[in-house]
N, C-alpha and C positions, 0 to 999 in steps of 0.2 A: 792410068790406074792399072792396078796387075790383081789377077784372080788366081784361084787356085784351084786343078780341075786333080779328082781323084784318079791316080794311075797305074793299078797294080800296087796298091797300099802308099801310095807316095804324092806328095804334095808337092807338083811340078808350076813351077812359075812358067803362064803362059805370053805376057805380056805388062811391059813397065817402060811408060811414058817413054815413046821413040823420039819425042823430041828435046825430051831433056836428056835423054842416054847420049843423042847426035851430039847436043849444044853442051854439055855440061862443062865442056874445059871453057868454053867462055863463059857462064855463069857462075862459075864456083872457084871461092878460093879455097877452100879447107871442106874436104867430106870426113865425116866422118862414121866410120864402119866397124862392126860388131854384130855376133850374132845375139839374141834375145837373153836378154835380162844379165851382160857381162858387164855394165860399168857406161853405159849407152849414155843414160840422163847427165849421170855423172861427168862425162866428156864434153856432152855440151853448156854445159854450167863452166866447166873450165875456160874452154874454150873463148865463152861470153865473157870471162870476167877479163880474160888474158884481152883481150879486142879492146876492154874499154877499159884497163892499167888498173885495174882490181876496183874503178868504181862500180858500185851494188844498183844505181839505178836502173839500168837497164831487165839486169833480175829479176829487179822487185817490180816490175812493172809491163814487160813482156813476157809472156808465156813461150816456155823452151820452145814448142810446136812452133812459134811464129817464127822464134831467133832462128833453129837451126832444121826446118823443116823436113819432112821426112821423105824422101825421093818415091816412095812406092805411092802417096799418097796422093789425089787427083789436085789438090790445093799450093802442090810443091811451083809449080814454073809460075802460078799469079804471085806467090808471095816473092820470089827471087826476083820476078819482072820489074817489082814497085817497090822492093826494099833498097834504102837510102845505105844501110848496115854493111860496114866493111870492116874484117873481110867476108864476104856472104859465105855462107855452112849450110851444110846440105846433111843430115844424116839419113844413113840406109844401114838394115839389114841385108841386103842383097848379096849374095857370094859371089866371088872376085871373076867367075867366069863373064858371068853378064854385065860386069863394067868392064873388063878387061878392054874391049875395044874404043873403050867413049873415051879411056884415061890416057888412053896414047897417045903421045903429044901436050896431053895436058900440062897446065903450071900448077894444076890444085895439089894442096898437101891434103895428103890421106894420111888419117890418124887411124888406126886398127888396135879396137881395143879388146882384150882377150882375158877369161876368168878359168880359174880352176872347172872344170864343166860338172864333179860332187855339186856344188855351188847353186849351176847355172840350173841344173836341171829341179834341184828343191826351190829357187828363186821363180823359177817360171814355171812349175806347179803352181805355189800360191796365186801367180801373175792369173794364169789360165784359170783359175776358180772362180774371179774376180772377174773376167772381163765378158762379158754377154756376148761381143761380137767372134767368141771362139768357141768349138764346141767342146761337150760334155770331159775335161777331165777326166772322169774315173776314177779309181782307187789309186794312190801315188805305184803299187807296183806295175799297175799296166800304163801308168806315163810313165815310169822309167822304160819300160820296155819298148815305148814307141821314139822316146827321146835317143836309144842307143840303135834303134831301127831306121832313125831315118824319116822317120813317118809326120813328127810333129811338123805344123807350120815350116817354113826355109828351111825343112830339109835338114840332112845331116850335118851336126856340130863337127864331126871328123873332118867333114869334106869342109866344110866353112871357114874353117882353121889354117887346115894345109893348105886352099886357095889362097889365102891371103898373105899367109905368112912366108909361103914358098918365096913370093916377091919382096921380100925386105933385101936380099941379097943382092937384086940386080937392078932395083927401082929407089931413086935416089930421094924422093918426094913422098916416102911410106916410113911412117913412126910404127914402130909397135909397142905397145903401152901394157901393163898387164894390170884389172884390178885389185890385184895384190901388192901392187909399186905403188901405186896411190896411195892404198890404207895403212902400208908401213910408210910412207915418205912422200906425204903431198906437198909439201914444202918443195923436195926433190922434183918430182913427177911433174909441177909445176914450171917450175926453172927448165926441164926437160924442154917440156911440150913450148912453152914460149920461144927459146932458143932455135924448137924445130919449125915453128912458123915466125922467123926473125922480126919479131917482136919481144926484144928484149925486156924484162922489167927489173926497178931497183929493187933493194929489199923491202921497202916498205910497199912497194907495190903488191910484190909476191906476199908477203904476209896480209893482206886486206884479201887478195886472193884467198887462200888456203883458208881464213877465216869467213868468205863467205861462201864457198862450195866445200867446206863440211860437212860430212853427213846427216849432223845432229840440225844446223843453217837449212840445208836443203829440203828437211821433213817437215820445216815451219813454215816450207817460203810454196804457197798457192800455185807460183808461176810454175814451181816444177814439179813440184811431190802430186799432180793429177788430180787433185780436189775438186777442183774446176772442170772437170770431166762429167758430166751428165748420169745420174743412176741407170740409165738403159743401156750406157755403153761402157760401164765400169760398177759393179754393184760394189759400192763401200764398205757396205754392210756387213761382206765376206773377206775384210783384211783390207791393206795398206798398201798401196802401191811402193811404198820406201818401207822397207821392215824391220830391217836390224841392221844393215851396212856392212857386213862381218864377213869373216872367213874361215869357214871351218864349218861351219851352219848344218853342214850336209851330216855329220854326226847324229843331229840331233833326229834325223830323218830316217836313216837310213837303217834296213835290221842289216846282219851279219852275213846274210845269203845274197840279200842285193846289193851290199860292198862286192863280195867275191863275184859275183855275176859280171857288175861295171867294171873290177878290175880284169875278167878275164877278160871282157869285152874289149876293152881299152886298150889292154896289151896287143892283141890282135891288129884294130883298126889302126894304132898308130906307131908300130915297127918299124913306119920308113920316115919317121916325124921324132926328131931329137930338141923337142920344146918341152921346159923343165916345166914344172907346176907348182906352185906353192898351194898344199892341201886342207892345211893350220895356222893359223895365228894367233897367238894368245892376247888378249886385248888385257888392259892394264885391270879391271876386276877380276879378269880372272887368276892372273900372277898375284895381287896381294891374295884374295882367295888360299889361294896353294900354300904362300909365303906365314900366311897364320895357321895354315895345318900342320905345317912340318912341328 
């Protein structure tokens, strides 16, 4: 299990399961890695349908936590020990520094999933309002402030990014996937991620896919939308853990001073990182929308 001890304003990982960090290339076929609120659930629903050729039982019937368990978590090395589930998924938040040693050597594919961070940081606002085991929120301009500081939970998005993504070039076994490739082309993204863990599917596979890890599929389906999460460790009460699916979201959040803020910020933290971003996308209500105004 890993804690988080206050360090000069920073939320420094002291410790995460040394015996799964040792063993993890024999335990794990497929990790899968992002930082908070980019596309994470989403990944593992893929993932699960891609393992079982787009049939839905498994979905509809295990809870993500059990299919692809979360490495930070004390329950991670029972469930891989006694799960029959191939190929076994391991998901973590953790940045690339502290697996870097356990994946050397490894056969696991690492799938690294990555979202505009406008996005991330209005997604995991609502996320943190919601969830009792995190503290106080605050007003969204002082979590923006702590999200581009560095401060929130795992640390800076900057740093989370560039570790992972540095290694797509020289590590043969590292997908990088963007939330944004999904929601324009999960069809696509599907076909991707299959081919990158060879497991091929035909089209009628891929389409039973894509139709059950939809966004719209996934906010009905228990296993994964959190429902099943306890009101003292998720207050419902305070929103949805699945909430729009979308891209662009952060408009609706953000005033004019803390755009310019993140973009100066941005420009700064990430001058030596040439990773595009897609920051809009217009979803089909919104184009007819526009298309009856003109």
């Amino acid at each position: 299990m890993y804690f988080w001890e206050e360090e000069k304003g920073k939320h420094v990982l002291k410790h995460a399961h040394d015996n799964i960090l040792t063993n993890i290339y024999i335990m794990t076929h497929c990790l899968c890695s992002s930082f908070l609120l980019s596309g994470t659930t989403w990944m593992q629903e893929m993932v699960s349908l891609i393992s079982s050729r787009g049939d839905p039982h498994l979905i509809q019937t295990v809870p993500n936590w059990a299919r692809a368990p979360w490495l930070e978590q004390y329950y991670c090395a029972a469930v891989l020990e006694t799960s029959s589930t191939v190929p076994r998924v391991i998901t973590t938040h953790l940045p690339h520094h502290l697996l870097g040693p356990a994946l050397q050597g490894s056969r696991a594919k690492v799938i690294y999933v990555s979202r505009n961070p406008k996005d991330v940081v209005v997604s995991f606002y609502h996320f943190h309002k919601m969830a009792n085991f995190l503290p106080d929120a605050g007003t969204f301009t002082e979590f923006l402030n702590r999200f581009l500081e560095g401060t929130l939970c795992f640390g800076s998005w900057f740093d989370h990014i560039k570790g992972w993504t540095s290694q797509t070039a020289t590590v043969n076994n590292l997908l990088h996937i963007t939330y944004e490739e999904m929601l324009l082309d999960l069809h696509g993204a599907i076909k991707r991620v299959s081919s990158f863990l060879q497991c091929p599917l035909v089209d009628e596979e891929v389409n039973n896919c894509v139709q059950h890890c939809s966004f719209s599929t996934m906010k009905n389906n228990k296993m994964v939308n959190y429902t099943m999460v306890p009101d003292d460790i998720m207050d419902h009460s305070k929103g949805s853990f699945m909430r729009k699916g979308k891209t662009g979201d952060w408009k609706n959040m953000f005033t004019e001073e803390q755009n310019q803020y993140f973009e100066s910020t941005f420009k700064s933290k990430m001058q030596d990182c040439t990773l595009e971003f897609v920051w809009e996308v217009q979803d089909e209500e919104e184009t007819h929308a526009k298309e009856k105004a003109v």
